[in-house]
PQR file with spaces between the fields and no chain letter, atoms N, CA, C, O and H, PARSE charges and radii, in Angstrom:
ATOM       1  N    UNK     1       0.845   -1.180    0.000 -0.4000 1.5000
ATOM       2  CA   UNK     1       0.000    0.000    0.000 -0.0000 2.0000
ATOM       3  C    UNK     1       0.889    1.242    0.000  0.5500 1.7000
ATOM       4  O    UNK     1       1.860    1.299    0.755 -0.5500 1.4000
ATOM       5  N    UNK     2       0.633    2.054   -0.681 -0.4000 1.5000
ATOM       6  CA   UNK     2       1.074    3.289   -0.711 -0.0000 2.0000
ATOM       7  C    UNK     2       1.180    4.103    0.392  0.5500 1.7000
ATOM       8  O    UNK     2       0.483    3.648    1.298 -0.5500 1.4000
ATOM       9  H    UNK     2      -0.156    2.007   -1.294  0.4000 1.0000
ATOM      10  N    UNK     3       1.733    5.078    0.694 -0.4000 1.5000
ATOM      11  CA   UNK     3       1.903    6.141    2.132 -0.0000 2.0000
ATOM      12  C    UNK     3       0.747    7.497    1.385  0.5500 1.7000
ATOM      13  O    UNK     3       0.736    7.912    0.226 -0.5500 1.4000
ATOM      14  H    UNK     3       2.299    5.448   -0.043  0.4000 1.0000
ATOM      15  N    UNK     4       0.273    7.723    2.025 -0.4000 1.5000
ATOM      16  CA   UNK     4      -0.346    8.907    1.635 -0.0000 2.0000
ATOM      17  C    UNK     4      -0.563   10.000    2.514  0.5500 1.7000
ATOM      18  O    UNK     4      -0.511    9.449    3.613 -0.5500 1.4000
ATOM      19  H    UNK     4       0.282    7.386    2.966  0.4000 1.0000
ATOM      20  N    UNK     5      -0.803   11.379    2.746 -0.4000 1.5000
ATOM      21  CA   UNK     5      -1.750   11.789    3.459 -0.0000 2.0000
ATOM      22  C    UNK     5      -3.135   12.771    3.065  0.5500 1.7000
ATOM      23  O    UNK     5      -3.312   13.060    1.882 -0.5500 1.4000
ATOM      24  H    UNK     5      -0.845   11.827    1.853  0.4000 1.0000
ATOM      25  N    UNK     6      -4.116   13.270    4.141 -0.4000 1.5000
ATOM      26  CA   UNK     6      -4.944   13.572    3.205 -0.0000 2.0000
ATOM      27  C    UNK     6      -5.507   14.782    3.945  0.5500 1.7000
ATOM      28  O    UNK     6      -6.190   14.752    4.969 -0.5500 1.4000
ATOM      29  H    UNK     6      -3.972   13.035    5.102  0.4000 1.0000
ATOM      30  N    UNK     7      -5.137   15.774    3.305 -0.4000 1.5000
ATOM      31  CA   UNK     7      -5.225   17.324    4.363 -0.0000 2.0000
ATOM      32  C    UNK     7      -6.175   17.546    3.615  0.5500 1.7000
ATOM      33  O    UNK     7      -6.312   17.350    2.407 -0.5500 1.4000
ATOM      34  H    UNK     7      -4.583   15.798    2.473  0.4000 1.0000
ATOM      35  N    UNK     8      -7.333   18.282    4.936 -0.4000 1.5000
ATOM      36  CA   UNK     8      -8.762   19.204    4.765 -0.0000 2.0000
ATOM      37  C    UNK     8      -8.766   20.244    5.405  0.5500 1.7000
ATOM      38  O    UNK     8      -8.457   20.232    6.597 -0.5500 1.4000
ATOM      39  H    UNK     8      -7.223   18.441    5.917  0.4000 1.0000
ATOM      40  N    UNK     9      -9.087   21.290    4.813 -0.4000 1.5000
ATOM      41  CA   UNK     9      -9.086   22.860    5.391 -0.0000 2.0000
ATOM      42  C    UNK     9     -10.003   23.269    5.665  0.5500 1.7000
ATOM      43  O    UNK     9     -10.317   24.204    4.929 -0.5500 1.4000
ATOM      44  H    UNK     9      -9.338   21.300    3.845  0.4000 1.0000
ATOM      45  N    UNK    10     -10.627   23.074    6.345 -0.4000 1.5000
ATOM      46  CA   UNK    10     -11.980   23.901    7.139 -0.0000 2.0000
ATOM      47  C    UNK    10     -12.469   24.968    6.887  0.5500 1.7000
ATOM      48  O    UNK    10     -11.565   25.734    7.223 -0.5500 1.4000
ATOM      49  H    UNK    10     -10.372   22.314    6.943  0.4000 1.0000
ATOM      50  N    UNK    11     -13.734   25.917    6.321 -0.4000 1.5000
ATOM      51  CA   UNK    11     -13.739   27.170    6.382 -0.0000 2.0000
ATOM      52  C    UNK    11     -13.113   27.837    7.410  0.5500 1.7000
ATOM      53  O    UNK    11     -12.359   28.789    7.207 -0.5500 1.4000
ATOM      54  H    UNK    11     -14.468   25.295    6.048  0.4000 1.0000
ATOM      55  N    UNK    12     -13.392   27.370    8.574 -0.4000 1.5000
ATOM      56  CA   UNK    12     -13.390   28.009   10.051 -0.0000 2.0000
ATOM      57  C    UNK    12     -11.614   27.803    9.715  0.5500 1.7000
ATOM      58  O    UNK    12     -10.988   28.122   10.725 -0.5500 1.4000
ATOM      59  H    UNK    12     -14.004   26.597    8.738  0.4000 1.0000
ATOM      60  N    UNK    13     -10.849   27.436    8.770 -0.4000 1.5000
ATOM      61  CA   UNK    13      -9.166   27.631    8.882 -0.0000 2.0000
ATOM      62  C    UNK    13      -8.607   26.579    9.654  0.5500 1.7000
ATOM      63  O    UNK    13      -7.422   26.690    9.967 -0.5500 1.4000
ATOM      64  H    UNK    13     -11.358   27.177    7.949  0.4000 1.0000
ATOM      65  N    UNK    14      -9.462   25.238   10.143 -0.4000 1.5000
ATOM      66  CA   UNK    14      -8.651   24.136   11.084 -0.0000 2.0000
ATOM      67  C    UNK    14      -8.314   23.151    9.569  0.5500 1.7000
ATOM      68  O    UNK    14      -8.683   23.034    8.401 -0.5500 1.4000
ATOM      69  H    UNK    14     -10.425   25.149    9.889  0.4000 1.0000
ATOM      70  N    UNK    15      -7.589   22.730   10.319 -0.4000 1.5000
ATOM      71  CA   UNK    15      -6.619   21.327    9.398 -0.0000 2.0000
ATOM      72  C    UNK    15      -6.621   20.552   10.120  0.5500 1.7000
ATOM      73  O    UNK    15      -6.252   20.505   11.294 -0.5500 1.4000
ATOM      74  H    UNK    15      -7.289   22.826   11.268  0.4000 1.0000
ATOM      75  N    UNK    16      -7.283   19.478    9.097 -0.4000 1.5000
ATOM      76  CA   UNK    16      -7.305   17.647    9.280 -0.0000 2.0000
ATOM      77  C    UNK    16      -5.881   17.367    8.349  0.5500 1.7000
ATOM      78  O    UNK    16      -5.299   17.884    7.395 -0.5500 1.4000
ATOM      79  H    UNK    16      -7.582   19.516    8.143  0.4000 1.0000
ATOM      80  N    UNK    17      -5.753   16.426    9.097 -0.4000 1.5000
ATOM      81  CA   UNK    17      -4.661   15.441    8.036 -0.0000 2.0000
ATOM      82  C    UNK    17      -4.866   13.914    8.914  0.5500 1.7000
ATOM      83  O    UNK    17      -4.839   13.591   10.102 -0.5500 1.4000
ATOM      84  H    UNK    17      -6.226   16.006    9.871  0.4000 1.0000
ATOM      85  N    UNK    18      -5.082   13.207    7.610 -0.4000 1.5000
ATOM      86  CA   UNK    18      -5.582   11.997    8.513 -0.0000 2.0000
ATOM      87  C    UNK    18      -3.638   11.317    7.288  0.5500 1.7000
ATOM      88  O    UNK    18      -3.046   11.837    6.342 -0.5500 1.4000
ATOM      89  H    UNK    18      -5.104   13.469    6.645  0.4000 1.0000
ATOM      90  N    UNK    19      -3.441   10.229    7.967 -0.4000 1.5000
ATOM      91  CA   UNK    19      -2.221    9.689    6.927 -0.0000 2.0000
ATOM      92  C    UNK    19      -2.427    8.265    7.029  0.5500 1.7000
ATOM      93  O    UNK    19      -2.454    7.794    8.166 -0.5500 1.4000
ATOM      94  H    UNK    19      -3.922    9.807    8.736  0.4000 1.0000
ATOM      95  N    UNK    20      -2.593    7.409    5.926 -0.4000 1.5000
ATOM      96  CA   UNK    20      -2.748    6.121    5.450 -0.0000 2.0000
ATOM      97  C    UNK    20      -1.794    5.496    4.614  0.5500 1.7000
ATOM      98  O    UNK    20      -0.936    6.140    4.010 -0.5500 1.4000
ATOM      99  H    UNK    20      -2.570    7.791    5.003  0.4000 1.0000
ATOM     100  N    UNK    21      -1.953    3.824    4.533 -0.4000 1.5000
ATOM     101  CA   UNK    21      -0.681    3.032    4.425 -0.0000 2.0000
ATOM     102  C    UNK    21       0.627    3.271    5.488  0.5500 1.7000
ATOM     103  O    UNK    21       1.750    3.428    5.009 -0.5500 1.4000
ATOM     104  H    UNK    21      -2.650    3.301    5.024  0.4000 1.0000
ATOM     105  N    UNK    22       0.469    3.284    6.569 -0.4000 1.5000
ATOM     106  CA   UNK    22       1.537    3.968    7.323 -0.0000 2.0000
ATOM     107  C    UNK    22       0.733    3.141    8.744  0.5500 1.7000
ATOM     108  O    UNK    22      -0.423    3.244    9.157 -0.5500 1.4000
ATOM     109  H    UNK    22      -0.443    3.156    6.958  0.4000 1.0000
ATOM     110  N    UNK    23       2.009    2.234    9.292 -0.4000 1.5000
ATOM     111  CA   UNK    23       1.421    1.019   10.749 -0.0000 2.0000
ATOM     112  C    UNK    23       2.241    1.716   11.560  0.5500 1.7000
ATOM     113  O    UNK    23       3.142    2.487   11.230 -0.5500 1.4000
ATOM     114  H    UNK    23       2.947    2.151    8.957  0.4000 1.0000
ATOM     115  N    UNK    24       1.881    1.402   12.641 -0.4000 1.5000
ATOM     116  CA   UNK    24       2.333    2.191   13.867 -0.0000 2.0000
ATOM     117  C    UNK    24       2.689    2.706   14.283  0.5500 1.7000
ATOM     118  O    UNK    24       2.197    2.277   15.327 -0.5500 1.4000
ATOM     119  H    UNK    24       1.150    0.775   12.909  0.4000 1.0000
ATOM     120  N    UNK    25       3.438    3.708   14.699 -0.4000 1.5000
ATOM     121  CA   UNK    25       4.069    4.681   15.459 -0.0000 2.0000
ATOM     122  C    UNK    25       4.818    5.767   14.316  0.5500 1.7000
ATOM     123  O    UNK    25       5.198    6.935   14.409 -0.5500 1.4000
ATOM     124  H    UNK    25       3.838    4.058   13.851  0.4000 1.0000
ATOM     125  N    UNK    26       4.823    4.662   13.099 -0.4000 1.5000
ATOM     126  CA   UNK    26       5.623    6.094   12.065 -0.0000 2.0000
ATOM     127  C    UNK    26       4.997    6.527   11.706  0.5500 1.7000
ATOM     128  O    UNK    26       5.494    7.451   11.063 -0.5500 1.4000
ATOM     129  H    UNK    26       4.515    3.714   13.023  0.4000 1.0000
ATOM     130  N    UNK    27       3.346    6.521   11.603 -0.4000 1.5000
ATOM     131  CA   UNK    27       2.548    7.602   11.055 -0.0000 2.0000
ATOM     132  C    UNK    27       2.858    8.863   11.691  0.5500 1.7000
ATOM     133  O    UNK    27       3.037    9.837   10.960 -0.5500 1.4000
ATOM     134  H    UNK    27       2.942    5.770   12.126  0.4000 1.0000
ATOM     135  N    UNK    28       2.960    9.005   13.113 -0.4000 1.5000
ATOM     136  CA   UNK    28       3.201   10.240   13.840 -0.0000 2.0000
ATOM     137  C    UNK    28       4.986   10.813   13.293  0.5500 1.7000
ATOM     138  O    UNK    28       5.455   11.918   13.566 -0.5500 1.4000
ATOM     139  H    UNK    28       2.814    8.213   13.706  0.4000 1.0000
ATOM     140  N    UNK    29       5.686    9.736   12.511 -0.4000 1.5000
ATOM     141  CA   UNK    29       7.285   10.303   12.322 -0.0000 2.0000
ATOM     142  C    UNK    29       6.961   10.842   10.776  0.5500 1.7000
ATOM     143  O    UNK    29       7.463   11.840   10.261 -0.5500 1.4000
ATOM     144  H    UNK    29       5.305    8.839   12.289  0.4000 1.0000
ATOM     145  N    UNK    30       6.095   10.025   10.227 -0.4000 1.5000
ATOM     146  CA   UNK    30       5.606   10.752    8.867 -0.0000 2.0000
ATOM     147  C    UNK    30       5.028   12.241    8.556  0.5500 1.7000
ATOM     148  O    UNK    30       5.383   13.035    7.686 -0.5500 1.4000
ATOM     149  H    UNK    30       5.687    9.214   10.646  0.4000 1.0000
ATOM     150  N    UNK    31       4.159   12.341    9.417 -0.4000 1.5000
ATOM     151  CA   UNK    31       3.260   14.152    9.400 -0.0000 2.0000
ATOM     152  C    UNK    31       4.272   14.803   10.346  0.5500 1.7000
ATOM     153  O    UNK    31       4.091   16.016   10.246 -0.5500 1.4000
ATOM     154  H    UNK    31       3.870   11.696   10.124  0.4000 1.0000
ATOM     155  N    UNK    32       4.882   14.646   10.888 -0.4000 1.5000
ATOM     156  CA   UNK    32       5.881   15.276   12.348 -0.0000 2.0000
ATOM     157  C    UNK    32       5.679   16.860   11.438  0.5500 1.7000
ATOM     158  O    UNK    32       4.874   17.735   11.760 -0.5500 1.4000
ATOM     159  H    UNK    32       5.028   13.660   10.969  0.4000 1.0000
ATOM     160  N    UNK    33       6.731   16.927   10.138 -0.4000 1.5000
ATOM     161  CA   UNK    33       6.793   18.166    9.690 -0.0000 2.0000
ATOM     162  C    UNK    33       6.069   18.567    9.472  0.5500 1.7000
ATOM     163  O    UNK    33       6.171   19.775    9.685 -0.5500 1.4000
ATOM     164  H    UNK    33       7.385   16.217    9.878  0.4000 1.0000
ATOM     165  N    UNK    34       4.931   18.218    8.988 -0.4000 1.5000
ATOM     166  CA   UNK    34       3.258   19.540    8.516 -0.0000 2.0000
ATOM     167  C    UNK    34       2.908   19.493    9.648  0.5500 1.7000
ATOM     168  O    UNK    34       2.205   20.450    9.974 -0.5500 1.4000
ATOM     169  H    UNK    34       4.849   17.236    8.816  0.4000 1.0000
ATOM     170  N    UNK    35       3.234   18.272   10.933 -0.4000 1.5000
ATOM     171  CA   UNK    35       2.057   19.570   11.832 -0.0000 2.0000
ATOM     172  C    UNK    35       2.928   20.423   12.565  0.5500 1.7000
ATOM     173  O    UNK    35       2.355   21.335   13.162 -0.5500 1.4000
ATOM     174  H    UNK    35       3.805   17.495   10.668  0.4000 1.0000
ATOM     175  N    UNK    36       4.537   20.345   12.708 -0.4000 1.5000
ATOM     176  CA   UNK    36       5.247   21.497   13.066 -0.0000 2.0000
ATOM     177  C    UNK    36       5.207   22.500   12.381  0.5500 1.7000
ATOM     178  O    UNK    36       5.305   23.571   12.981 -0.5500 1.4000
ATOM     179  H    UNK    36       5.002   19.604   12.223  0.4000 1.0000
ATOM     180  N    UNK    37       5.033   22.518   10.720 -0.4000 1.5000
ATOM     181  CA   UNK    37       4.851   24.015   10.487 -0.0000 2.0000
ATOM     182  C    UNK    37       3.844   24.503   10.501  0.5500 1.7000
ATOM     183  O    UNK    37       3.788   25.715   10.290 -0.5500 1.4000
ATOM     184  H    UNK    37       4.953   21.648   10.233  0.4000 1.0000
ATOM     185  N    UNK    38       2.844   23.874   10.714 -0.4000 1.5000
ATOM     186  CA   UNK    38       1.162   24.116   10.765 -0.0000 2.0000
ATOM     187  C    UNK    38       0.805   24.642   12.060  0.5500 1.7000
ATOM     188  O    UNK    38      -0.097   25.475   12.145 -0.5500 1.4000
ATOM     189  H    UNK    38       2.890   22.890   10.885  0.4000 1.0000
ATOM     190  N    UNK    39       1.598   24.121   13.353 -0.4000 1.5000
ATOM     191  CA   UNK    39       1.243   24.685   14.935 -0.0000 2.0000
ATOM     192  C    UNK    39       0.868   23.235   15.877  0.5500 1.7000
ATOM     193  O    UNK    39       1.199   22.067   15.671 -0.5500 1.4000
ATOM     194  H    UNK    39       2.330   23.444   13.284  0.4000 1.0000
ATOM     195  N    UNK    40       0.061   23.834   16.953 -0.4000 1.5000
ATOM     196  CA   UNK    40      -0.002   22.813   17.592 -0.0000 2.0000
ATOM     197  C    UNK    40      -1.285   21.868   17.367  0.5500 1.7000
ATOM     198  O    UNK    40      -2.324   22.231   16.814 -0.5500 1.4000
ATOM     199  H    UNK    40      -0.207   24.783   17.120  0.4000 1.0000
ATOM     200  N    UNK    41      -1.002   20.470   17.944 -0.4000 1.5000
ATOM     201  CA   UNK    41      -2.188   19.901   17.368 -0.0000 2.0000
ATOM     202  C    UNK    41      -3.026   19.324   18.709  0.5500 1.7000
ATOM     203  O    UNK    41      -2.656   18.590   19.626 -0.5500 1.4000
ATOM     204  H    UNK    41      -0.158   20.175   18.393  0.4000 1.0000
ATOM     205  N    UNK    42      -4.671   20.154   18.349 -0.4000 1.5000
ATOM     206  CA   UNK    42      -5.027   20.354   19.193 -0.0000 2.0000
ATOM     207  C    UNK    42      -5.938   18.438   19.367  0.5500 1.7000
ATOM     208  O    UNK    42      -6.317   18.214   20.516 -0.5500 1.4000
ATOM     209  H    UNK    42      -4.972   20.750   17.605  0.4000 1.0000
ATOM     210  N    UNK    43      -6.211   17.285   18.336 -0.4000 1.5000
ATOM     211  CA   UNK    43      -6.220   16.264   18.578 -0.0000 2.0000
ATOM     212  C    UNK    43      -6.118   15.094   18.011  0.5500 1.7000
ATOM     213  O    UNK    43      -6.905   14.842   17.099 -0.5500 1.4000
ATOM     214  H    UNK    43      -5.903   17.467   17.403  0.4000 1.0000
ATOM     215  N    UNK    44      -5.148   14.120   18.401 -0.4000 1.5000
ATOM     216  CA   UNK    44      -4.896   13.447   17.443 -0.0000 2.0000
ATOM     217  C    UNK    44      -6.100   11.980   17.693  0.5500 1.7000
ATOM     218  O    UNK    44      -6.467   11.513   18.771 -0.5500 1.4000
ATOM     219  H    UNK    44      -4.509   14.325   19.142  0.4000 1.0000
ATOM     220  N    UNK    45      -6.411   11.622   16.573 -0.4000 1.5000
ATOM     221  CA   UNK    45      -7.285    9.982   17.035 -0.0000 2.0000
ATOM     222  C    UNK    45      -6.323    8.823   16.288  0.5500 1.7000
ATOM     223  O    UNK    45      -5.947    9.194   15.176 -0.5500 1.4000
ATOM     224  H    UNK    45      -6.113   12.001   15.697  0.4000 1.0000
ATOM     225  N    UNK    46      -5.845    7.466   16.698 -0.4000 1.5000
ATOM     226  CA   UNK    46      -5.175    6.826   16.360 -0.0000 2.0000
ATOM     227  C    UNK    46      -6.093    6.100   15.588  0.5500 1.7000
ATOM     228  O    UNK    46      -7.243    5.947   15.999 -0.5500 1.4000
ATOM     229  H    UNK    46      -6.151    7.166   17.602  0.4000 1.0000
ATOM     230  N    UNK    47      -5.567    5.441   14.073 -0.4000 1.5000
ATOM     231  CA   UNK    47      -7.070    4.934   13.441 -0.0000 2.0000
ATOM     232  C    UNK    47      -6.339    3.343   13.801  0.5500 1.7000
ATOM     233  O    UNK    47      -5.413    3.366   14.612 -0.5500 1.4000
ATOM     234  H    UNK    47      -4.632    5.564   13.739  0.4000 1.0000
ATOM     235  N    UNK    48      -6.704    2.129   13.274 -0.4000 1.5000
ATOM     236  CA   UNK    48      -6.250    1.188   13.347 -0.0000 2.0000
ATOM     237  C    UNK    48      -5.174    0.400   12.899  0.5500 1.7000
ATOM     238  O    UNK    48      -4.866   -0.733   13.268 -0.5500 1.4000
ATOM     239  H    UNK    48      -7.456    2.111   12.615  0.4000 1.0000
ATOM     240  N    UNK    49      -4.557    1.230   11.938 -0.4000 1.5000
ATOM     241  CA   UNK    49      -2.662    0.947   11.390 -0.0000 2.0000
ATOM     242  C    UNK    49      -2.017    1.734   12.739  0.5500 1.7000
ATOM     243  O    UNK    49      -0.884    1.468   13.140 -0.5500 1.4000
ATOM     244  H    UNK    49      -4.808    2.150   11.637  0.4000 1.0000
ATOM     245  N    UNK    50      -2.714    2.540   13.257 -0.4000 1.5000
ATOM     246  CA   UNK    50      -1.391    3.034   14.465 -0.0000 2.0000
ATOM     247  C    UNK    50      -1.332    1.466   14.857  0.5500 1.7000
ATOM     248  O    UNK    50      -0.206    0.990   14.709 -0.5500 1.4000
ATOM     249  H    UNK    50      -3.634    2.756   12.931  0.4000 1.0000
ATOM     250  N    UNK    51      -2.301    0.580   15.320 -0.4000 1.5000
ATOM     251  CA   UNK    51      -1.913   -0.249   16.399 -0.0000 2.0000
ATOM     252  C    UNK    51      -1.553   -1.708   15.660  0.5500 1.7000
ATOM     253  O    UNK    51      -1.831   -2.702   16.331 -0.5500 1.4000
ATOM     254  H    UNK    51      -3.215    0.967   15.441  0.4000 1.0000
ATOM     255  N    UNK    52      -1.130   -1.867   14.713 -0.4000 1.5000
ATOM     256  CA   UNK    52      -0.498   -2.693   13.441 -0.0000 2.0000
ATOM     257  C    UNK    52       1.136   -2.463   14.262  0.5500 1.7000
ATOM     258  O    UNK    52       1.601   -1.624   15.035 -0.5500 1.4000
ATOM     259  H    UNK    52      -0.905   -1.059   14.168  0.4000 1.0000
ATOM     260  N    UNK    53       1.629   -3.680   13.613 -0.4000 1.5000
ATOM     261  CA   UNK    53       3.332   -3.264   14.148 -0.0000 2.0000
ATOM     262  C    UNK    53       3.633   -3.436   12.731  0.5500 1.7000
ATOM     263  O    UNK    53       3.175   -4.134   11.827 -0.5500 1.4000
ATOM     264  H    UNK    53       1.251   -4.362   12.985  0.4000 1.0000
ATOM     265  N    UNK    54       4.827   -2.310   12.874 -0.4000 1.5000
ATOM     266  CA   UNK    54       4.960   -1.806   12.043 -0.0000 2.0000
ATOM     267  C    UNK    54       6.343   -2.770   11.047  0.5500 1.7000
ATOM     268  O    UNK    54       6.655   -3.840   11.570 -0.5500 1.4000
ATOM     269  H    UNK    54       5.199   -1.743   13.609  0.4000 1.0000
ATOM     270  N    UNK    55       6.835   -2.530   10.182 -0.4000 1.5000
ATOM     271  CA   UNK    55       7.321   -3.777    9.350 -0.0000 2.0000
ATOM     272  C    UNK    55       8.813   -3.369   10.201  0.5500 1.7000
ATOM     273  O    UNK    55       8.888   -2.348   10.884 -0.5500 1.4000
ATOM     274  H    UNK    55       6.582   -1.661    9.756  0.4000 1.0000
ATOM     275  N    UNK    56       9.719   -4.129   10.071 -0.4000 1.5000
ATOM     276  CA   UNK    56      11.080   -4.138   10.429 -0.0000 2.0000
ATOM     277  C    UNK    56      11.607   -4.787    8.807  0.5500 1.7000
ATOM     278  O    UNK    56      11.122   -5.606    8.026 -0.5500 1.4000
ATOM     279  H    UNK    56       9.658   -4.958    9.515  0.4000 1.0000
ATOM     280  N    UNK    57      13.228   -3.671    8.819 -0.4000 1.5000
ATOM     281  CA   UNK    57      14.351   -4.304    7.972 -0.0000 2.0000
ATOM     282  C    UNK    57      14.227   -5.287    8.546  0.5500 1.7000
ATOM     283  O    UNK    57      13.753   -5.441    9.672 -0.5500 1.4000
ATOM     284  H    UNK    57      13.622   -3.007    9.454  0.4000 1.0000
ATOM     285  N    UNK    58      14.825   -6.400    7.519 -0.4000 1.5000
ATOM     286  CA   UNK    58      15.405   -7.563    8.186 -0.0000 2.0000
ATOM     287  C    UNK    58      16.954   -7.579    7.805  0.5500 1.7000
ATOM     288  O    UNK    58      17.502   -7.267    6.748 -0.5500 1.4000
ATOM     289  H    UNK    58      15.210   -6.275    6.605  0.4000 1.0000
ATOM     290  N    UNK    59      17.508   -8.069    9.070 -0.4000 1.5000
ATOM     291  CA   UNK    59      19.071   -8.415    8.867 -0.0000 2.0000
ATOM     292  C    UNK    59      19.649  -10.059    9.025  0.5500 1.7000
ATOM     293  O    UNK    59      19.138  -10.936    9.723 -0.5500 1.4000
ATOM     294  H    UNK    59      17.063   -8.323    9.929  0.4000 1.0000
ATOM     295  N    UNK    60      20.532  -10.142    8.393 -0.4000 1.5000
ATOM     296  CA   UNK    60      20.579  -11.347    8.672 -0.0000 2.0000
ATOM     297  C    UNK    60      22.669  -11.571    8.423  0.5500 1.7000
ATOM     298  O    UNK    60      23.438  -11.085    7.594 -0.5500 1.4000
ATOM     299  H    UNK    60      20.947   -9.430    7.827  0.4000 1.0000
ATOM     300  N    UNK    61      22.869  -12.446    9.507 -0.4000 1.5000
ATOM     301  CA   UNK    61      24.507  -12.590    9.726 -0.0000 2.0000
ATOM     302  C    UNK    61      24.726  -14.018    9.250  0.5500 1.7000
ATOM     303  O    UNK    61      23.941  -14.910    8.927 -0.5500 1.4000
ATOM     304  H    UNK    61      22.244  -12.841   10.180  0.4000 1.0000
ATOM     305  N    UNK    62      25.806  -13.957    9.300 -0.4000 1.5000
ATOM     306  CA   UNK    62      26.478  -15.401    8.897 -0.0000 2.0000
ATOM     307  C    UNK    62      28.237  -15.235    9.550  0.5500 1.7000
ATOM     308  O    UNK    62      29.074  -14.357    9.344 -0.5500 1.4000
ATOM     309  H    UNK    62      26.444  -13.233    9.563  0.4000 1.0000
ATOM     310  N    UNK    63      28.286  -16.356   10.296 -0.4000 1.5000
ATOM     311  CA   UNK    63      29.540  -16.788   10.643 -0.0000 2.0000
ATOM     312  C    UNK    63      30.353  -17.390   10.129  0.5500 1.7000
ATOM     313  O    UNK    63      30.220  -18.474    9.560 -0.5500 1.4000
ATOM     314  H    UNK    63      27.606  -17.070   10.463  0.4000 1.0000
ATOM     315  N    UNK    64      31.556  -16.597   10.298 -0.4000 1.5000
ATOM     316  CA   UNK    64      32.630  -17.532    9.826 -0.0000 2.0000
ATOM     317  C    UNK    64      33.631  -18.783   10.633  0.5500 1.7000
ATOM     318  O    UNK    64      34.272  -18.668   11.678 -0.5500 1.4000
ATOM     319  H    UNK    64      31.664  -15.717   10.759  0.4000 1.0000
ATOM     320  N    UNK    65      33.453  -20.314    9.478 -0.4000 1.5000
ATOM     321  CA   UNK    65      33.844  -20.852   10.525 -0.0000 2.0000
ATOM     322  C    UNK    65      35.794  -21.084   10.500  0.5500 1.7000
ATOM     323  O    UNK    65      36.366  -21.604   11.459 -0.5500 1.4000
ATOM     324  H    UNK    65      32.932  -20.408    8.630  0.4000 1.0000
């Protein structure tokens, strides 16, 4: 799935940004910058990819014998 986000401007001047394709905790490392230049955010709701774990690199070693 793709990363997206999806900003709405309110007459009244408030901003939504909801952000999809994006599991757990990096959705909040994803928007970090629009809502710092945007101000403070007065509430966030976690939808159900926040509570998804989120993918890991995988690494993998090999010994020498």
């Amino acid at each position: 799935m793709k990363r997206e986000m999806v900003i709405q401007i309110a007459p009244d001047g408030s901003i939504s940004l909801e952000v999809k394709g994006v599991k757990g905790g990096e959705c909040i490392d994803f928007s970090k910058f629009l809502e710092e230049a945007l101000g403070d955010v007065i509430q966030r709701e976690k939808t159900s990819e926040y509570y998804q774990e989120a993918p890991r690199g995988e690494v993998s070693t090999q010994r020498g014998e």
